[in-house]
SEKOL-506494 format. One record per residue (C-alpha): residue number from 1; residue in three letters; x, y, z. Coordinates in nm, 2 decimals. Last residue first. Layout:
! SEKOL-506494
<node NUM ALA <X Y Z>>;
...
! end
This chain:
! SEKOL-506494
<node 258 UNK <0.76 1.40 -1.11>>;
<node 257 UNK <0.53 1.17 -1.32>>;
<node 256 UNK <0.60 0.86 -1.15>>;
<node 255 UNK <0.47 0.99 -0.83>>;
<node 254 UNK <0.10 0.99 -1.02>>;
<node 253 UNK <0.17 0.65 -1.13>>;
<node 252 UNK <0.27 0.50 -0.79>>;
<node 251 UNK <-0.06 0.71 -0.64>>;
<node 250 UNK <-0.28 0.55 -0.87>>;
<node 249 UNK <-0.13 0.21 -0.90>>;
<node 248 UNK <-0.10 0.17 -0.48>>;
<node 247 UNK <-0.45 0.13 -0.25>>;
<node 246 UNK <-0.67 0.23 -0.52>>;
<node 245 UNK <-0.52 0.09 -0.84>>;
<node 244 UNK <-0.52 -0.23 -0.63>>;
<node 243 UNK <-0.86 -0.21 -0.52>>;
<node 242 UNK <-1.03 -0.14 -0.84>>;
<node 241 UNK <-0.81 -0.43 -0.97>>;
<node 240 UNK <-0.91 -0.68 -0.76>>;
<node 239 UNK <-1.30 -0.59 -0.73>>;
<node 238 UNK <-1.43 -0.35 -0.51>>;
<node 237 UNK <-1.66 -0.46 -0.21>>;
<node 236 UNK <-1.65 -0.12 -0.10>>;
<node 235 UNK <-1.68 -0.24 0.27>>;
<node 234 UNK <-1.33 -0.36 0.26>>;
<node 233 UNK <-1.18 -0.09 0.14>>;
<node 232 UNK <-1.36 0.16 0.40>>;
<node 231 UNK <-1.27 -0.12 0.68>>;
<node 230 UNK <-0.89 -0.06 0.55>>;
<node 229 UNK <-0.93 0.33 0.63>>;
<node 228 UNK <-1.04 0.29 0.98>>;
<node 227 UNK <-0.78 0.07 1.02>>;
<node 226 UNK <-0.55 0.36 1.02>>;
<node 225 UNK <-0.72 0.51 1.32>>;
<node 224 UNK <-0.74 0.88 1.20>>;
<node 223 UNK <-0.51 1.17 1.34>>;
<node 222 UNK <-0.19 0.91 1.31>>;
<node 221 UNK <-0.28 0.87 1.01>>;
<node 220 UNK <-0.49 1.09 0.79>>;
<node 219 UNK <-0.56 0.70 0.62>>;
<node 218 UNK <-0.51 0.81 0.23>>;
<node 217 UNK <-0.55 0.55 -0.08>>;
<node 216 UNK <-0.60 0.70 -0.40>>;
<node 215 UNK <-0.89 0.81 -0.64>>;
<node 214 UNK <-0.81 0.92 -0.95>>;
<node 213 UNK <-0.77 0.63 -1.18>>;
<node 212 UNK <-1.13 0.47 -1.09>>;
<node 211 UNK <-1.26 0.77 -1.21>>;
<node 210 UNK <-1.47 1.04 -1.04>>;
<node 209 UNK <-1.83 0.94 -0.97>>;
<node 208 UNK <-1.78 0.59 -0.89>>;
<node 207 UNK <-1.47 0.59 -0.72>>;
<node 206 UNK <-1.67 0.81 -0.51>>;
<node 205 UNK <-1.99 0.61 -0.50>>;
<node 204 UNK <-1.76 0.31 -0.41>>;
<node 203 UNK <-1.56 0.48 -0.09>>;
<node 202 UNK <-1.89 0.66 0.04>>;
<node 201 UNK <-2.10 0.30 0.01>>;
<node 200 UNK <-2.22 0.29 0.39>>;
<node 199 UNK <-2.09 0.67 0.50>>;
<node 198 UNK <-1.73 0.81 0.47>>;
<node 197 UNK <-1.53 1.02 0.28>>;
<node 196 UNK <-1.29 1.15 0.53>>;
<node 195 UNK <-0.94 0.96 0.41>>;
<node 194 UNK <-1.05 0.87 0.05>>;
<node 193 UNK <-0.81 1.08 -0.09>>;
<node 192 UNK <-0.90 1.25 -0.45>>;
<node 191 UNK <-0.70 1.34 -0.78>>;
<node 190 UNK <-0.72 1.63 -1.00>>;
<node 189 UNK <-0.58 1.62 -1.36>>;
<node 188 UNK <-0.84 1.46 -1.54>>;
<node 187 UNK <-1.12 1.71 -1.39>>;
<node 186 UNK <-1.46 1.49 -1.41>>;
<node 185 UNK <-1.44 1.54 -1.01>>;
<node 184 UNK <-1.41 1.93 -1.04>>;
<node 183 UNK <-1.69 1.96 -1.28>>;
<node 182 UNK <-1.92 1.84 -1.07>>;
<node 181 UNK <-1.82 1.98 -0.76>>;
<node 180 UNK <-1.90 2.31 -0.94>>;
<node 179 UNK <-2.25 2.23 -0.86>>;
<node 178 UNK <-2.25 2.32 -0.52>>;
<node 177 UNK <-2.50 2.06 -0.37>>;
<node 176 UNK <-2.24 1.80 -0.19>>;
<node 175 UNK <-2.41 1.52 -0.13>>;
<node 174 UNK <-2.17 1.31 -0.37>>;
<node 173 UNK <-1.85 1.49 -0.26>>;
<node 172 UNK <-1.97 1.42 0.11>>;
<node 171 UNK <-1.57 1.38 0.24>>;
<node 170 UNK <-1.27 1.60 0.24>>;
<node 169 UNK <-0.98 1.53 0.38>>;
<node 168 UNK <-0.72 1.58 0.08>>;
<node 167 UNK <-0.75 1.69 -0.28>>;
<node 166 UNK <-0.45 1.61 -0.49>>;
<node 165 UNK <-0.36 1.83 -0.83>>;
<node 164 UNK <-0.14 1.77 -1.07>>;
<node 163 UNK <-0.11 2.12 -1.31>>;
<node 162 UNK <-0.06 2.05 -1.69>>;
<node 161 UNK <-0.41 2.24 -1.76>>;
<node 160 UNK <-0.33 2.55 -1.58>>;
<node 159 UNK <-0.59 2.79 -1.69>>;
<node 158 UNK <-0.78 2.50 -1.74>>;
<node 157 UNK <-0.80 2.40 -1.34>>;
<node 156 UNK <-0.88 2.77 -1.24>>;
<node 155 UNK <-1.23 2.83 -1.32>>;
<node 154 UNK <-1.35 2.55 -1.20>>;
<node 153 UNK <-1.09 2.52 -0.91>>;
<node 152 UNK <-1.26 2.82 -0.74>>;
<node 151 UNK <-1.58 2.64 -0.65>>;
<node 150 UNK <-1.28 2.42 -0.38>>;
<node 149 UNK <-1.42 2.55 -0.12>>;
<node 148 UNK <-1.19 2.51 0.24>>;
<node 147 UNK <-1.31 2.37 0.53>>;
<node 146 UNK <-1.37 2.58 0.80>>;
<node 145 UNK <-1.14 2.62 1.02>>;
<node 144 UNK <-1.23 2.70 1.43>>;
<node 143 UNK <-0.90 2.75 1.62>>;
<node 142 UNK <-1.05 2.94 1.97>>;
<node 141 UNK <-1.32 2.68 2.05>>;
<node 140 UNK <-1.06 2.39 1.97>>;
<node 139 UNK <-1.21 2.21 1.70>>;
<node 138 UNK <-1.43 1.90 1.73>>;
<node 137 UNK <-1.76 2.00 1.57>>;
<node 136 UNK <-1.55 2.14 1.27>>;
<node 135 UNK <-1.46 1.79 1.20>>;
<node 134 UNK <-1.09 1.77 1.14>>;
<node 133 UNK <-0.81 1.88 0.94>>;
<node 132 UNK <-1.00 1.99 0.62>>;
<node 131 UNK <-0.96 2.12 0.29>>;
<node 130 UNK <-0.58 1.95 0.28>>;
<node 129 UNK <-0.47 2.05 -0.04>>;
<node 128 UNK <-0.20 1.84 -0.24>>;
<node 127 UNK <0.00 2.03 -0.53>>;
<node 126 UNK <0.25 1.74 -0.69>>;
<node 125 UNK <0.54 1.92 -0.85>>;
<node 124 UNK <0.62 1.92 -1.22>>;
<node 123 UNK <0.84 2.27 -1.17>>;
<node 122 UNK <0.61 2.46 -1.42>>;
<node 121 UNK <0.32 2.26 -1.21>>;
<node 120 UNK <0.44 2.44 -0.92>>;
<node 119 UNK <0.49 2.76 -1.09>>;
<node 118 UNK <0.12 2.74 -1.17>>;
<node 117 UNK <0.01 2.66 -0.85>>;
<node 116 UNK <0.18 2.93 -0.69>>;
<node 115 UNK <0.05 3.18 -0.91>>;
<node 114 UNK <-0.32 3.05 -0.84>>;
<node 113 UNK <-0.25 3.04 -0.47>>;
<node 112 UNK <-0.15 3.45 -0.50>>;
<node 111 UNK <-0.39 3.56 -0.70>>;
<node 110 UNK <-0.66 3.45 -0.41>>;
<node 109 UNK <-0.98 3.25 -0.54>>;
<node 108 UNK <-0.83 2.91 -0.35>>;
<node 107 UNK <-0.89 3.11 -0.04>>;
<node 106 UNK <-0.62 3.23 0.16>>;
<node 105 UNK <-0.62 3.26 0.58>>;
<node 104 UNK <-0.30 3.01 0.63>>;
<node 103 UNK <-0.52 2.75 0.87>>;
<node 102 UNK <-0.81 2.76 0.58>>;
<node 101 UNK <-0.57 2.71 0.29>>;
<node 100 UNK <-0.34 2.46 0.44>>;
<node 99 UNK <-0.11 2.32 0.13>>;
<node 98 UNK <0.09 2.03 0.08>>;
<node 97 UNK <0.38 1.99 -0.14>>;
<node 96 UNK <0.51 1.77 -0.42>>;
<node 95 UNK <0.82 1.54 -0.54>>;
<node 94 UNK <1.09 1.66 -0.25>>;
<node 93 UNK <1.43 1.68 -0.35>>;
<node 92 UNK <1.46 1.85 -0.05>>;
<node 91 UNK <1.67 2.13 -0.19>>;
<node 90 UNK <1.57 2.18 -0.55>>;
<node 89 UNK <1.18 2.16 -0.50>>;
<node 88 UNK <1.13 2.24 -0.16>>;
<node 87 UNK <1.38 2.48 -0.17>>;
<node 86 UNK <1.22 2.64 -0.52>>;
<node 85 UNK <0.88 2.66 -0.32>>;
<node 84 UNK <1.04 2.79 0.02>>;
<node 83 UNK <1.22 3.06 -0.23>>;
<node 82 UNK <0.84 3.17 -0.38>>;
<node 81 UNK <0.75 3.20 -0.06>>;
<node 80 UNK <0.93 3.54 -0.04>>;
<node 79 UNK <0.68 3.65 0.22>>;
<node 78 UNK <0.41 3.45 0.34>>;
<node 77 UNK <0.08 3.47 0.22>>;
<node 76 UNK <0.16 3.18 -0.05>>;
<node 75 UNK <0.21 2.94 0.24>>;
<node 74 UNK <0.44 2.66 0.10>>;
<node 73 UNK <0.43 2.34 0.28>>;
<node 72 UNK <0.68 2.03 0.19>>;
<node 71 UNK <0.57 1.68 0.09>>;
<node 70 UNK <0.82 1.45 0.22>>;
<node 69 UNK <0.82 1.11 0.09>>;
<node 68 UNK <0.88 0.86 0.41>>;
<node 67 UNK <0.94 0.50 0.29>>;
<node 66 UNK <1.24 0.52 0.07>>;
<node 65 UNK <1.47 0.64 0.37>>;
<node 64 UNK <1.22 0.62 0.67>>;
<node 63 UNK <1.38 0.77 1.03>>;
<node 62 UNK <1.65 0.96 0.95>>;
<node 61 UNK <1.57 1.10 0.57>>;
<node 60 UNK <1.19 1.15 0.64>>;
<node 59 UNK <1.29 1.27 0.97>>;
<node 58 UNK <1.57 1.55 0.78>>;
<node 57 UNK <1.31 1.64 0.52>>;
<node 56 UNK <1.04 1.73 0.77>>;
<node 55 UNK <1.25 1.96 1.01>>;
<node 54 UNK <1.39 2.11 0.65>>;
<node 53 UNK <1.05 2.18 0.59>>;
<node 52 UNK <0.95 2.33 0.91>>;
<node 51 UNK <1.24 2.52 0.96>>;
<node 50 UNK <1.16 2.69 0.59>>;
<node 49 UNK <0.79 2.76 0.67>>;
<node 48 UNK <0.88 2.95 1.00>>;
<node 47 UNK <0.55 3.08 1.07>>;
<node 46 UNK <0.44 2.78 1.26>>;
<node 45 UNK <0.07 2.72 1.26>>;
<node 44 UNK <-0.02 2.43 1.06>>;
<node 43 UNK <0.32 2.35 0.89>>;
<node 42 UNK <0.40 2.20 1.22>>;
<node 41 UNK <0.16 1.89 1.20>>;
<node 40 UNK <0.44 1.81 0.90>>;
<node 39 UNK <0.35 1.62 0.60>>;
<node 38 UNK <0.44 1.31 0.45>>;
<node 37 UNK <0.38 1.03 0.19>>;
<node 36 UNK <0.37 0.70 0.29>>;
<node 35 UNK <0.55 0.40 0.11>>;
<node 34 UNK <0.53 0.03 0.15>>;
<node 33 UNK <0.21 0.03 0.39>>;
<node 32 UNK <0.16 -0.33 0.52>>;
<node 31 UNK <0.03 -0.25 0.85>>;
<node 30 UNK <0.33 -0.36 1.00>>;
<node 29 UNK <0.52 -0.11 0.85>>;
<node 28 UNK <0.25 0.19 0.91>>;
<node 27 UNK <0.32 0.11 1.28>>;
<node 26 UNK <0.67 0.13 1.24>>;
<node 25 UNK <0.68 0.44 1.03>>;
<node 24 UNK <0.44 0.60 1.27>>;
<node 23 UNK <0.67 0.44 1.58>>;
<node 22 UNK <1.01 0.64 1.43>>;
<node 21 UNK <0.86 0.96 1.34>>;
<node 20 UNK <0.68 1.01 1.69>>;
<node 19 UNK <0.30 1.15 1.65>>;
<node 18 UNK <0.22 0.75 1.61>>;
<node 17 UNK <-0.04 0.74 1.92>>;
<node 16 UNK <-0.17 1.10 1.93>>;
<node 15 UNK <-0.12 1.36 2.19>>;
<node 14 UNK <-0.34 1.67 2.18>>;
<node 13 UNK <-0.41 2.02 2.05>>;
<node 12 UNK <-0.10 2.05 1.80>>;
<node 11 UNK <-0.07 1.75 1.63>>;
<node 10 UNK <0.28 1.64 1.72>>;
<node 9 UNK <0.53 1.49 1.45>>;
<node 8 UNK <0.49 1.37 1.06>>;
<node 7 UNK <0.14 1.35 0.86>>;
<node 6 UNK <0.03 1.07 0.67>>;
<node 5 UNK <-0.18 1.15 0.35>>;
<node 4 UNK <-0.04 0.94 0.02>>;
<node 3 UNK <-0.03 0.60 0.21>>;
<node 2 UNK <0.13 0.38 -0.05>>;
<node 1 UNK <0.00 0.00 0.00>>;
! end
């Protein structure tokens, strides 16, 4: 299995089993992951982009060579983020990044995300957005997020038609009503977690309405119970192939790219 939404270190409002670097890769390990791509908890709220990413690329180096794939933040609010995009690019080797909309105070309708994720796909990076951390109903009263909309992506998407893009934590795509959701899961180019879509059938009615091609596996571990994301698989009743593009093709072909 490749695991494309794992994140590294301390969440910041409470401990979670696997927040060390070490014990996540362990505990991915004997779960049967091969490969887990990584974020950091950090990129959240510290302002210090670059220590965060070099932070990131150092455990993925110490603690899971050719397991852990970093996947760097960029905050295109923050000055001279352009230099933590090349850095993340030329200096940590890294293949993609992941971005925090809500928790950086941008919309995807901003100039400045739509100039970062066109020099991202210039450099043939990954772009993964998280729309969500956690259930609103579970937030810390003082760090309520909303989950970000992607609407914006309609009219972004063929603007920047050789862009990869990865949409994280984010379930209800088929009750959604906005009708640019539509549009955005017929979208060749974008890609889908399965990490929060959940309800009796949510895995197979989102295969369903997207592609079987774009839909990857993601746990949200350590946030998530990782097995919670195997009973998902296993209540899709999807056949051998559906599962295997699911839980390693599609993510192994989309890393190929880089």
């Amino acid at each position: 299995m490749i695991d494309t939404n794992v994140h590294l270190f301390r969440w910041p409002f409470r401990r979670l089993i696997g927040d060390d670097p070490a014990e996540l890769v362990a505990r991915l390990r004997q779960k049967g992951v091969t490969q887990a791509w990584a974020g950091s908890f950090e990129a959240l709220l510290c302002r210090d982009v670059s220590g965060v990413n070099t932070r990131l690329a150092v455990a993925c180096r110490e603690h899971g060579p050719e397991f852990l794939v970093p996947f760097g933040v960029v905050n295109p609010k923050s000055p001279d983020w352009e230099e933590d995009l090349r850095r993340c690019h030329e200096v940590h080797r890294m293949p993609g990044v992941r971005l925090y909309p809500n928790y950086h105070g941008y919309t995807l309708a901003d100039p400045a995300f739509a100039k970062l994720l066109s020099l991202a796909a210039d450099r043939n990076l990954i772009v993964q957005i998280a729309r969500s951390m956690e259930d609103v109903r579970t937030e810390f009263p003082l760090m309520v997020v909303q989950p970000v909309d992607p609407s914006p992506l309609v009219d972004l998407l063929p603007r920047v038609p050789h862009v990869r893009l990865m949409l994280l934590n984010r379930g209800g795509w088929a009750e959604d009503a906005n009708p640019s959701i539509a549009v955005i899961k017929k979208s060749e180019g974008v890609y889908f977690d399965m990490a929060m879509n959940e309800g009796i059938g949510g895995l197979a009615r989102l295969i369903a309405e997207t592609s079987p091609n774009r839909v990857v596996f993601g746990s949200h571990y350590p946030f998530f119970y990782f097995e919670s994301a195997l009973l998902k698989i296993r209540e899709a009743d999807l056949t051998s192939s559906q599962k295997t593009a699911l839980t390693e093709g599609n993510a192994r072909g989309l890393l190929s790219m880089s």
